[in-house]
N, CA, C and O atoms as a printed pandas DataFrame, in Angstrom:
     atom_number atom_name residue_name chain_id  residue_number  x_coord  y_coord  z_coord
0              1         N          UNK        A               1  173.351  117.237  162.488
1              2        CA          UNK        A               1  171.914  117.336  162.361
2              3         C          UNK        A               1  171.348  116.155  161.567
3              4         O          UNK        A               1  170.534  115.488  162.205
4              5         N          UNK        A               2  171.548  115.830  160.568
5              6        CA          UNK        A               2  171.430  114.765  159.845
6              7         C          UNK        A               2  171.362  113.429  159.992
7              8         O          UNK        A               2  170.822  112.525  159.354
8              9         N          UNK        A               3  172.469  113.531  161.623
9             10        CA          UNK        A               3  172.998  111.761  162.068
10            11         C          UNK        A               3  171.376  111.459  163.225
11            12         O          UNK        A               3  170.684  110.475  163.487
12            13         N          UNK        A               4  171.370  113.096  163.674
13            14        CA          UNK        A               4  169.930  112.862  164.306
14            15         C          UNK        A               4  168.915  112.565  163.758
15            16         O          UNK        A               4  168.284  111.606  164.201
16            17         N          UNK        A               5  168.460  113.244  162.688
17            18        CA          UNK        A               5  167.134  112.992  162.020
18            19         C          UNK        A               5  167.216  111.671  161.322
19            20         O          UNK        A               5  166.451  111.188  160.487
20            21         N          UNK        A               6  168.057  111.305  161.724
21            22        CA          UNK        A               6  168.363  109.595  160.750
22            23         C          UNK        A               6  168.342  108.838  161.799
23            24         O          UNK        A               6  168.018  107.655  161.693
24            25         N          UNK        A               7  168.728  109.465  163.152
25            26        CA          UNK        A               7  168.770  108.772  164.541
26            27         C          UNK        A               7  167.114  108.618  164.849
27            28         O          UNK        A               7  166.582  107.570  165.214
28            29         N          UNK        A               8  166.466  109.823  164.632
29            30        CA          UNK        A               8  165.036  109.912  165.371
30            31         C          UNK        A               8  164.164  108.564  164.214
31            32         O          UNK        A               8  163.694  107.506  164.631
32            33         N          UNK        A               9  164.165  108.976  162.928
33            34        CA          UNK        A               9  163.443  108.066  162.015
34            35         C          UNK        A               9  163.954  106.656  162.255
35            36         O          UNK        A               9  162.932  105.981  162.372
36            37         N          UNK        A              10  165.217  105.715  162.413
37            38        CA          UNK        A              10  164.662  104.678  162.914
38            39         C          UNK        A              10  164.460  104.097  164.355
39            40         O          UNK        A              10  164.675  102.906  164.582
40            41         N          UNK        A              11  164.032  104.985  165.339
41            42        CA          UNK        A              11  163.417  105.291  166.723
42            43         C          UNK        A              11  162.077  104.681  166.097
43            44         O          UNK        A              11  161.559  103.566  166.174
44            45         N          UNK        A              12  161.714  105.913  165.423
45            46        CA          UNK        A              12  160.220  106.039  165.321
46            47         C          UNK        A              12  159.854  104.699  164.370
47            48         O          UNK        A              12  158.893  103.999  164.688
48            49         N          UNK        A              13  160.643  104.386  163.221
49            50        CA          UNK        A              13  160.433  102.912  162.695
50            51         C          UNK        A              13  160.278  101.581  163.675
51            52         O          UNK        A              13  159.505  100.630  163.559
52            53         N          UNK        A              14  161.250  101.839  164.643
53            54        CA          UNK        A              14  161.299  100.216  165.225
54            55         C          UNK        A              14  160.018  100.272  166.662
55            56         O          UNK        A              14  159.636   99.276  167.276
56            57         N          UNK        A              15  159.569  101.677  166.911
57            58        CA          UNK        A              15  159.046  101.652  168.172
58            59         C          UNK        A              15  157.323  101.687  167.783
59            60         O          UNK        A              15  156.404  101.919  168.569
60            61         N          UNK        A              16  157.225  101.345  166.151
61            62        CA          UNK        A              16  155.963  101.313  165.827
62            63         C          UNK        A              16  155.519   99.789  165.206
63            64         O          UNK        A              16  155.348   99.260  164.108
64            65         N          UNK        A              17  155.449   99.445  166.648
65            66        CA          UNK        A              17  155.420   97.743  166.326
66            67         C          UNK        A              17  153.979   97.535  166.025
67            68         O          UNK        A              17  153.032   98.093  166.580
68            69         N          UNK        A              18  153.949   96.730  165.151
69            70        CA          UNK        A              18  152.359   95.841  164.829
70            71         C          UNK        A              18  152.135   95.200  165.887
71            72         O          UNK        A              18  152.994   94.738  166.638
72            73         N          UNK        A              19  150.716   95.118  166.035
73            74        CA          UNK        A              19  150.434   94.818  167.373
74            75         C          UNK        A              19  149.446   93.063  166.328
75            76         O          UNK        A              19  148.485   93.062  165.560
76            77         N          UNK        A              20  150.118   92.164  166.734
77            78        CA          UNK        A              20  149.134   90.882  166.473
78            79         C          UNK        A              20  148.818   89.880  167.422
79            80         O          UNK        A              20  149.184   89.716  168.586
80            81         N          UNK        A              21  148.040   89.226  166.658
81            82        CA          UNK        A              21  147.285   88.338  168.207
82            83         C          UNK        A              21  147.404   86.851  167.789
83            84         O          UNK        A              21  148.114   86.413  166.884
84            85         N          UNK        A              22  146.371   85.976  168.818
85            86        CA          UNK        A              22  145.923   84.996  168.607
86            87         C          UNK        A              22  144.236   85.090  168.807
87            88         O          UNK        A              22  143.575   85.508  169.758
88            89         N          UNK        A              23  143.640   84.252  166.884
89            90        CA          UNK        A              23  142.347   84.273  167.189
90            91         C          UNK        A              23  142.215   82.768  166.641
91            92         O          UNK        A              23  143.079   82.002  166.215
92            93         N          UNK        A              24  140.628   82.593  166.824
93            94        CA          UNK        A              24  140.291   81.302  166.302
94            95         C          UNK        A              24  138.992   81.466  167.165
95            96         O          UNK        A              24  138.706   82.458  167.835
96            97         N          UNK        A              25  138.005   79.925  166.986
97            98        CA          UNK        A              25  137.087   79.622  167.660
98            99         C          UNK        A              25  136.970   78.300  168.557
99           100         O          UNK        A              25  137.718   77.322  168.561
100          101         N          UNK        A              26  135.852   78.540  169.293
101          102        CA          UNK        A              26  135.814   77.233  170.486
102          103         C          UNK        A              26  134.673   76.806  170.184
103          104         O          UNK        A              26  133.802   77.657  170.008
104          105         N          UNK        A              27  134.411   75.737  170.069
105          106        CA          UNK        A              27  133.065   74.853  170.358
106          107         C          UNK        A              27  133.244   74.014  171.072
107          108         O          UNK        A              27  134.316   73.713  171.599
108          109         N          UNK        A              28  131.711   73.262  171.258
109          110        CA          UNK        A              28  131.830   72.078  171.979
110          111         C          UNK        A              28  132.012   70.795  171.160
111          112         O          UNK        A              28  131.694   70.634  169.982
112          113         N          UNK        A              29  132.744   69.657  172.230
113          114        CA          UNK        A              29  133.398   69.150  171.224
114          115         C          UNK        A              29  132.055   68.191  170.984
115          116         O          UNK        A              29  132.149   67.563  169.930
116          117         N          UNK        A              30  131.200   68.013  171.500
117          118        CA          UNK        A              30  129.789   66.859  171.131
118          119         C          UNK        A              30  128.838   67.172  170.410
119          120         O          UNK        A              30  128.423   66.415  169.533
120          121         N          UNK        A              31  128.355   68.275  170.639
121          122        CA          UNK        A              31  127.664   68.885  169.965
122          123         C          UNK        A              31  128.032   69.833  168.597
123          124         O          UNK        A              31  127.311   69.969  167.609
124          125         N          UNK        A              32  129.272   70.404  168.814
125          126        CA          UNK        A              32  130.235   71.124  167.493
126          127         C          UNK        A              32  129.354   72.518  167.361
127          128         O          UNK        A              32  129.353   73.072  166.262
128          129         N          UNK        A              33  128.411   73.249  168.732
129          130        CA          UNK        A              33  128.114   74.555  168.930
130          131         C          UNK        A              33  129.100   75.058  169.115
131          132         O          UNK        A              33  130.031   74.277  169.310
132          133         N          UNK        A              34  129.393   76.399  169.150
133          134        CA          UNK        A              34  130.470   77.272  169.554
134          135         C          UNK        A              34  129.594   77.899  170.916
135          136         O          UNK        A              34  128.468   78.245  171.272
136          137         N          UNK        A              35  131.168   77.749  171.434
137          138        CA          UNK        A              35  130.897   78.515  172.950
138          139         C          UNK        A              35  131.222   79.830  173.036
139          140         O          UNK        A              35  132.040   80.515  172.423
140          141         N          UNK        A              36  130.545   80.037  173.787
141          142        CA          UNK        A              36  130.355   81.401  174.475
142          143         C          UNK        A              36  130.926   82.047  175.826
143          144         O          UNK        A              36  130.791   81.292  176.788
144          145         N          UNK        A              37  131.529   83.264  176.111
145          146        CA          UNK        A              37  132.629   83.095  177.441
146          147         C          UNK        A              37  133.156   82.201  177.687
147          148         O          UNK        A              37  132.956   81.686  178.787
148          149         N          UNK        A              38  133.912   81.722  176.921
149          150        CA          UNK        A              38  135.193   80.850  177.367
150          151         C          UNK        A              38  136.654   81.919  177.644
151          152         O          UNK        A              38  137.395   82.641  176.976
152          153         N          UNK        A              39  136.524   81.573  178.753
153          154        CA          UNK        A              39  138.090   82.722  179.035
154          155         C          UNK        A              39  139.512   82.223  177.817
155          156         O          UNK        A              39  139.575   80.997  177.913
156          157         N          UNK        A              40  140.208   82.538  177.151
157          158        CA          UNK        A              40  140.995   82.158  176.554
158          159         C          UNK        A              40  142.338   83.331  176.858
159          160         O          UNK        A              40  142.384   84.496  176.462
160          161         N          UNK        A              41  143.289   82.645  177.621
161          162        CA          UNK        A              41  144.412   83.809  177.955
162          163         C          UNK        A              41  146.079   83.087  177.699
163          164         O          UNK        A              41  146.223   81.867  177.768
164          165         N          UNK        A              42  146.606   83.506  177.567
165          166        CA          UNK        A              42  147.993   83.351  177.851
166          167         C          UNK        A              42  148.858   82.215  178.585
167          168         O          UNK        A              42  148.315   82.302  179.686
168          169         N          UNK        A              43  149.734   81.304  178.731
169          170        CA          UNK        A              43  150.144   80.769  179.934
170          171         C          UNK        A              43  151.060   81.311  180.379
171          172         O          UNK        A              43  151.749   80.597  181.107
172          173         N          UNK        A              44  151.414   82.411  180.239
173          174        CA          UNK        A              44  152.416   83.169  180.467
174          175         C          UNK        A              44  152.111   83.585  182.668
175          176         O          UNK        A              44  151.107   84.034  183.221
176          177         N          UNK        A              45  153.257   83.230  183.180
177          178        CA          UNK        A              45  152.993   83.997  184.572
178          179         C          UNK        A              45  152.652   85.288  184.591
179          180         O          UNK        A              45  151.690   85.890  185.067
180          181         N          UNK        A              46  153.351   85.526  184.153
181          182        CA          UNK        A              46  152.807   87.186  184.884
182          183         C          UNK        A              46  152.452   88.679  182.704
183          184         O          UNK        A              46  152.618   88.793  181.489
184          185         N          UNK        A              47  152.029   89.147  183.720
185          186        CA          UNK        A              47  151.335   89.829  181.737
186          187         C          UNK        A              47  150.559   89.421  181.134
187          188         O          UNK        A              47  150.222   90.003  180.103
188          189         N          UNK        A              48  149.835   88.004  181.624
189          190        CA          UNK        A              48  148.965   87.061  180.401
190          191         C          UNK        A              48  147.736   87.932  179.887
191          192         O          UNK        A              48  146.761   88.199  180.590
192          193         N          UNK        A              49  147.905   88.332  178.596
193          194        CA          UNK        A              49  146.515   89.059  178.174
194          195         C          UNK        A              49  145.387   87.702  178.126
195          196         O          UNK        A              49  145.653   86.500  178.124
196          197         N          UNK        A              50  144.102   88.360  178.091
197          198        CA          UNK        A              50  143.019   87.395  177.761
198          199         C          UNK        A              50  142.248   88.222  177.109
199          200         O          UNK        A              50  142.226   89.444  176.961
200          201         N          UNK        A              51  141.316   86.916  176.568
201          202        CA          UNK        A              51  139.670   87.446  176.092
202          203         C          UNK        A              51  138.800   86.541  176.697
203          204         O          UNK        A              51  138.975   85.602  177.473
204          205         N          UNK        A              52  137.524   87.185  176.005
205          206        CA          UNK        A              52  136.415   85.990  176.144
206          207         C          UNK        A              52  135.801   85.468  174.447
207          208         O          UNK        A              52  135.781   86.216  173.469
208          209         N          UNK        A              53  135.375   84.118  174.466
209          210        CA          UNK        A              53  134.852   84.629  173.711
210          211         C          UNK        A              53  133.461   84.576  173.091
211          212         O          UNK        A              53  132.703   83.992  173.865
212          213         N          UNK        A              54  132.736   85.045  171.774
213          214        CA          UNK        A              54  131.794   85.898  171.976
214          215         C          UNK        A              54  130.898   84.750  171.501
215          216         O          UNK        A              54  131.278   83.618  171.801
216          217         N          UNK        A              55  129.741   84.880  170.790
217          218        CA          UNK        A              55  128.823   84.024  171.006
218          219         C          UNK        A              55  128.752   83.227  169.485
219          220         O          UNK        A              55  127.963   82.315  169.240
220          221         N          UNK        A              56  129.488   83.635  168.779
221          222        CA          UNK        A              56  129.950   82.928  167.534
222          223         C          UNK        A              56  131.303   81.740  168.171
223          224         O          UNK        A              56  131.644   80.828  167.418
224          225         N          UNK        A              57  131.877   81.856  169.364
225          226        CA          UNK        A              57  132.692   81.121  169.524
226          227         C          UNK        A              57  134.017   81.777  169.244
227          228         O          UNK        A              57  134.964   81.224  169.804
228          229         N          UNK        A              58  134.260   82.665  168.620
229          230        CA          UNK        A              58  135.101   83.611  168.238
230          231         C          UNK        A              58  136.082   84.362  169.230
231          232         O          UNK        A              58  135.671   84.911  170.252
232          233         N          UNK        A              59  137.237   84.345  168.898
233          234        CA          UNK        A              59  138.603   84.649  170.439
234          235         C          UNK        A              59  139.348   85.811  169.344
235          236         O          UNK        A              59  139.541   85.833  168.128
236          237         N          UNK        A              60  139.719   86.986  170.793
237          238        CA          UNK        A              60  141.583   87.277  169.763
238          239         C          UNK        A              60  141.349   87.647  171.032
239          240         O          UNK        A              60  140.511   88.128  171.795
240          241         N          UNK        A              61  142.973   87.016  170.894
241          242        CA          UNK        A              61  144.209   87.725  172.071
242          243         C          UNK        A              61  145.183   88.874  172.088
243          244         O          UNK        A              61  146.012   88.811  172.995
244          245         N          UNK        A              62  145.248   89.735  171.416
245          246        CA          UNK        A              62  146.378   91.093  171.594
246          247         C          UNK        A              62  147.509   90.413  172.381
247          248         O          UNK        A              62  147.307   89.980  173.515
248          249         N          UNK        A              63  148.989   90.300  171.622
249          250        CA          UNK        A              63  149.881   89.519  172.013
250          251         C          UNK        A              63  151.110   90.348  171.721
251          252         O          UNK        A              63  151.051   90.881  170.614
252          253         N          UNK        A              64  152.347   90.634  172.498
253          254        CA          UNK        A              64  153.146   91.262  171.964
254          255         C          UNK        A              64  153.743   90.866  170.557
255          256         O          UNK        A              64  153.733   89.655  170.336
256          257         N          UNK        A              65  154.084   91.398  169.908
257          258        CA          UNK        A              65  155.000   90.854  168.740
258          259         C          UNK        A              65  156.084   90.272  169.161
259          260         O          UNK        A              65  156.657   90.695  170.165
260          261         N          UNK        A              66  156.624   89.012  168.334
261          262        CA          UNK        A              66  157.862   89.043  168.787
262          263         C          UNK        A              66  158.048   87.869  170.447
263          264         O          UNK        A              66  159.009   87.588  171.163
264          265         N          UNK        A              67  156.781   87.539  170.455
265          266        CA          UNK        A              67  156.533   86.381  171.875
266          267         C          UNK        A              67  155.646   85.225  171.561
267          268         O          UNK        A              67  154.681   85.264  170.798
268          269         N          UNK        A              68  155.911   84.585  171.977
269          270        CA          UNK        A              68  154.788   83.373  171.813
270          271         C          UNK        A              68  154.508   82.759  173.096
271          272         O          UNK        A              68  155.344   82.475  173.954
272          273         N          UNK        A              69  153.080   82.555  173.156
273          274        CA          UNK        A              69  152.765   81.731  174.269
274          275         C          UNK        A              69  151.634   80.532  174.406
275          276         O          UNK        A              69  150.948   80.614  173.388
276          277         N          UNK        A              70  151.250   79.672  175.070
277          278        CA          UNK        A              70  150.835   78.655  174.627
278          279         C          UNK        A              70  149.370   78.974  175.280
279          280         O          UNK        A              70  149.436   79.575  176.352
280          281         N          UNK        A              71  148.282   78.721  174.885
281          282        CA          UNK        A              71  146.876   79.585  175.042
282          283         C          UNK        A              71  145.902   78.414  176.242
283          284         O          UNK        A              71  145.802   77.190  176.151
284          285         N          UNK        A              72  145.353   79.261  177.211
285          286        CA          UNK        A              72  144.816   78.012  177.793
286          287         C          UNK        A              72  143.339   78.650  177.809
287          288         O          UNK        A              72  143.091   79.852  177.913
288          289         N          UNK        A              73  142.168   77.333  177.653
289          290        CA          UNK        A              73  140.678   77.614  177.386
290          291         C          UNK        A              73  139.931   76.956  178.856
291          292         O          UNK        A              73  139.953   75.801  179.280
292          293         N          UNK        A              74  139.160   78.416  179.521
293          294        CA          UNK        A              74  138.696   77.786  180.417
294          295         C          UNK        A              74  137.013   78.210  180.481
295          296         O          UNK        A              74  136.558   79.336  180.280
296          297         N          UNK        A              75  136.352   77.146  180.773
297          298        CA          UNK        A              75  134.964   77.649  180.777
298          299         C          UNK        A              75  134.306   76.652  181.553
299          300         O          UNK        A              75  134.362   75.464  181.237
300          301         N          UNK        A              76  133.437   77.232  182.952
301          302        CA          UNK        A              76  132.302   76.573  183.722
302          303         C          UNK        A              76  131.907   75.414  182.817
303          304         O          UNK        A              76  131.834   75.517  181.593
304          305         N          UNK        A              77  131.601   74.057  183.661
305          306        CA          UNK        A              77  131.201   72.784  182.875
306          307         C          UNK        A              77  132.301   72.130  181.857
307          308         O          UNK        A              77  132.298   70.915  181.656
308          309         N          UNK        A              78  133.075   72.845  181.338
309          310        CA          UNK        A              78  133.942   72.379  180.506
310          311         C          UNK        A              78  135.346   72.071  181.266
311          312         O          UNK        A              78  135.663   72.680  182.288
312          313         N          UNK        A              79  136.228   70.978  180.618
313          314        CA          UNK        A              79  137.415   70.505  181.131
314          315         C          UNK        A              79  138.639   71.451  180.531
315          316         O          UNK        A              79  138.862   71.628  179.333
316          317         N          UNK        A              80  139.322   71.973  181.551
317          318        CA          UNK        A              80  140.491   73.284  181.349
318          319         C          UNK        A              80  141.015   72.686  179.722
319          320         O          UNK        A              80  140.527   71.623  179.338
320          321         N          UNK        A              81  141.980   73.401  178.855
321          322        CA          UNK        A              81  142.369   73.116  177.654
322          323         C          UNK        A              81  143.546   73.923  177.111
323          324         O          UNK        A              81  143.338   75.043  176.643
324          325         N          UNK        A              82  144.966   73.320  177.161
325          326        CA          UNK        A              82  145.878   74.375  176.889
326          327         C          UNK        A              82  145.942   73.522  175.425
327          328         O          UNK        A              82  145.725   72.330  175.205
328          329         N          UNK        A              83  146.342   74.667  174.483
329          330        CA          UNK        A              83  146.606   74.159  173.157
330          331         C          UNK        A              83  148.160   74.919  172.700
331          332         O          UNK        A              83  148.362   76.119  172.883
332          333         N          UNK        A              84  149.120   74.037  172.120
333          334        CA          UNK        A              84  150.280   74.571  172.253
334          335         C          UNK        A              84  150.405   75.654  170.865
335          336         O          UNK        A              84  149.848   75.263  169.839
336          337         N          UNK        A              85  150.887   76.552  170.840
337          338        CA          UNK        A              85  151.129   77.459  169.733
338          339         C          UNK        A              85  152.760   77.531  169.177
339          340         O          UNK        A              85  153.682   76.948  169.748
340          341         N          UNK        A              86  152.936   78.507  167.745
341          342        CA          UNK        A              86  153.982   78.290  167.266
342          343         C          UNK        A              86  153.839   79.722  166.654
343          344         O          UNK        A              86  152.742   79.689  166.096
344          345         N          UNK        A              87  154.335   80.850  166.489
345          346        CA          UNK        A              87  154.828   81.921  165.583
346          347         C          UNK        A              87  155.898   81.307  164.281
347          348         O          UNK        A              87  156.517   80.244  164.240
348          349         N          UNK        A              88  155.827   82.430  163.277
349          350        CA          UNK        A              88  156.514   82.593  162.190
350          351         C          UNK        A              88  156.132   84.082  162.276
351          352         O          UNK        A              88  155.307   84.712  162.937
352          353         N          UNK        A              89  157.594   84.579  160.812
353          354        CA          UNK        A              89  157.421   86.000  160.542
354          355         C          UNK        A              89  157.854   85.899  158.747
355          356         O          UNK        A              89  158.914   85.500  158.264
356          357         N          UNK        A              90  157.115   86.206  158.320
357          358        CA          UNK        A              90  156.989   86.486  157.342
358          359         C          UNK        A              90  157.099   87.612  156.676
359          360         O          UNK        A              90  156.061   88.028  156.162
360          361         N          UNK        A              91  158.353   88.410  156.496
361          362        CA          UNK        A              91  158.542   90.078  156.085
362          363         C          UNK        A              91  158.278   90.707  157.493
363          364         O          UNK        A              91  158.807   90.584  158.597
364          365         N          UNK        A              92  156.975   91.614  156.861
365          366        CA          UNK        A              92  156.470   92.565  158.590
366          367         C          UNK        A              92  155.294   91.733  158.795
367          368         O          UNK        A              92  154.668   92.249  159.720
368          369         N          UNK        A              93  154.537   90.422  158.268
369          370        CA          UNK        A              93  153.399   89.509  159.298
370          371         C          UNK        A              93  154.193   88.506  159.924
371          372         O          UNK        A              93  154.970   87.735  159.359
372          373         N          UNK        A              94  153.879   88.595  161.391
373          374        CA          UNK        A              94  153.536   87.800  162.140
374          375         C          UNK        A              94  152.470   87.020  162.452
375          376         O          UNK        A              94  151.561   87.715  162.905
376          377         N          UNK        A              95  152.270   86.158  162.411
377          378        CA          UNK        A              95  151.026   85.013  162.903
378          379         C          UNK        A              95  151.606   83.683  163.870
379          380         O          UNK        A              95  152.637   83.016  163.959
380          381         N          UNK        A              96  150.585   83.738  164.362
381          382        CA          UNK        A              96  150.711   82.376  165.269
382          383         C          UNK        A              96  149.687   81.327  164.903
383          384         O          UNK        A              96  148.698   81.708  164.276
384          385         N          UNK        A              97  149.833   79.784  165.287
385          386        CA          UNK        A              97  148.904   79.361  164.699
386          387         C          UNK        A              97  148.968   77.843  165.750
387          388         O          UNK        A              97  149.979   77.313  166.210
388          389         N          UNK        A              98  147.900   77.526  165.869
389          390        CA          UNK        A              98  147.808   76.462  166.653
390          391         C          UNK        A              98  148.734   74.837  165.894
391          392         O          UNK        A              98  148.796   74.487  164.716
392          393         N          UNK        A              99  149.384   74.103  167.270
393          394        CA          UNK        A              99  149.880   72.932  166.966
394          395         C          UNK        A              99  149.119   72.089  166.710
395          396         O          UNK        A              99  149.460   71.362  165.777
396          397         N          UNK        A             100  148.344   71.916  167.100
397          398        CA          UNK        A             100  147.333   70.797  166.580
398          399         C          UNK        A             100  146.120   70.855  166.146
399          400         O          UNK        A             100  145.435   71.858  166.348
400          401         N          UNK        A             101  145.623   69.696  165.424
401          402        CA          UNK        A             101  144.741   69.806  164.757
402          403         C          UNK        A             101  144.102   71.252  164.077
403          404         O          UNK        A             101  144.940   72.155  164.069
404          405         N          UNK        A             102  142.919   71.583  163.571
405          406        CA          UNK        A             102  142.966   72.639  162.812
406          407         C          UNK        A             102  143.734   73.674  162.965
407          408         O          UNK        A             102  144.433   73.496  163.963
408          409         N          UNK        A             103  143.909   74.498  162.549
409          410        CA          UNK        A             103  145.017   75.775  163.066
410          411         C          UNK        A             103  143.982   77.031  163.770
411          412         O          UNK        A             103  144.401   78.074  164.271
412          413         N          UNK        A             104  142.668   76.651  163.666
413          414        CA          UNK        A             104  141.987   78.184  164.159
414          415         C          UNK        A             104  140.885   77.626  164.989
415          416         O          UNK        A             104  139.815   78.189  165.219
416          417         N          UNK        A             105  141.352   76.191  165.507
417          418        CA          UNK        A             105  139.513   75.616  166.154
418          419         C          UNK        A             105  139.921   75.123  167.241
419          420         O          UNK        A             105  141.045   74.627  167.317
420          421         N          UNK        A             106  138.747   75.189  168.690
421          422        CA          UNK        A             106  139.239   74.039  169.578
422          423         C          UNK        A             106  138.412   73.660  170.146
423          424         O          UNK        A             106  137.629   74.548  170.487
424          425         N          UNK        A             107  138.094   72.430  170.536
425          426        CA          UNK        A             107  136.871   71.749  170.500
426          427         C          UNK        A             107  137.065   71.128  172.182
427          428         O          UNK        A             107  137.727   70.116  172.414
428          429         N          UNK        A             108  136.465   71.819  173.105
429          430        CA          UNK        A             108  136.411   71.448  174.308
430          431         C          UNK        A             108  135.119   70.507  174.885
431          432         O          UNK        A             108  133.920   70.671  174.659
432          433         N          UNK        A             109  135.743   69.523  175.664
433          434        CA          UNK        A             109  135.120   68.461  176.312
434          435         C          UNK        A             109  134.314   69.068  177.553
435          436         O          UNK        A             109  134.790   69.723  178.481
436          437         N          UNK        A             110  133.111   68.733  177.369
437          438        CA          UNK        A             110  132.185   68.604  179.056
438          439         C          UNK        A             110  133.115   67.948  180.015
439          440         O          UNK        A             110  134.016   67.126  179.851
440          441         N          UNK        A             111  132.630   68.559  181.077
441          442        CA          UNK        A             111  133.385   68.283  182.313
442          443         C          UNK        A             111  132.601   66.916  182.971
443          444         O          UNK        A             111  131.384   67.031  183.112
444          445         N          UNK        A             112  133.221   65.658  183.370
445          446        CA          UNK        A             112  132.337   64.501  183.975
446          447         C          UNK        A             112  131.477   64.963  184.723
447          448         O          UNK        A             112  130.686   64.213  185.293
């Protein structure tokens, strides 16, 4: 009885995963407004979560724990934009954080 209830508790420990994301903001890169509906999703084939984001320029992605994927920014008038990402774990946080330049900004170009 014992080997079970020791069996069920770390079930229930490991199957209560933190759920973290990728956030940050988009602007434009000429003006330095933040955009608005910019699709921002996954490059992942198949599963890619997305968002949009909102009118502060503002993104999160809901991302499994434990995966990383490299984020691509797409928005009407603007030129497509993958920005490469990197995880760490720190105890029980996870974060991801952009490779380049700032870690939470991305500054997309008008389309010619």
């Amino acid at each position: 009885m014992r080997e079970a209830a020791l069996s069920f508790f770390l079930l229930l420990i490991t199957s209560c995963s933190i759920q973290d994301y990728y956030h940050g903001y988009v602007f434009d890169a000429e003006t330095g407004k933040p955009l608005e509906r910019v699709q921002v999703r996954e490059s992942l084939t198949s599963g890619a979560k997305y968002s949009y984001t909102n009118k502060n320029g503002y993104f999160k992605v809901v991302n499994k724990q434990g995966t990383s994927s490299d984020l691509v920014f797409l928005a009407k008038g603007y030129k497509a934009d993958t920005v490469l990402t990197r995880w760490s774990q720190h105890g029980e946080l996870l974060e991801h954080t952009f490779t380049e330049s700032k870690s939470d900004t991305v500054y997309l170009d008008a389309s010619p």
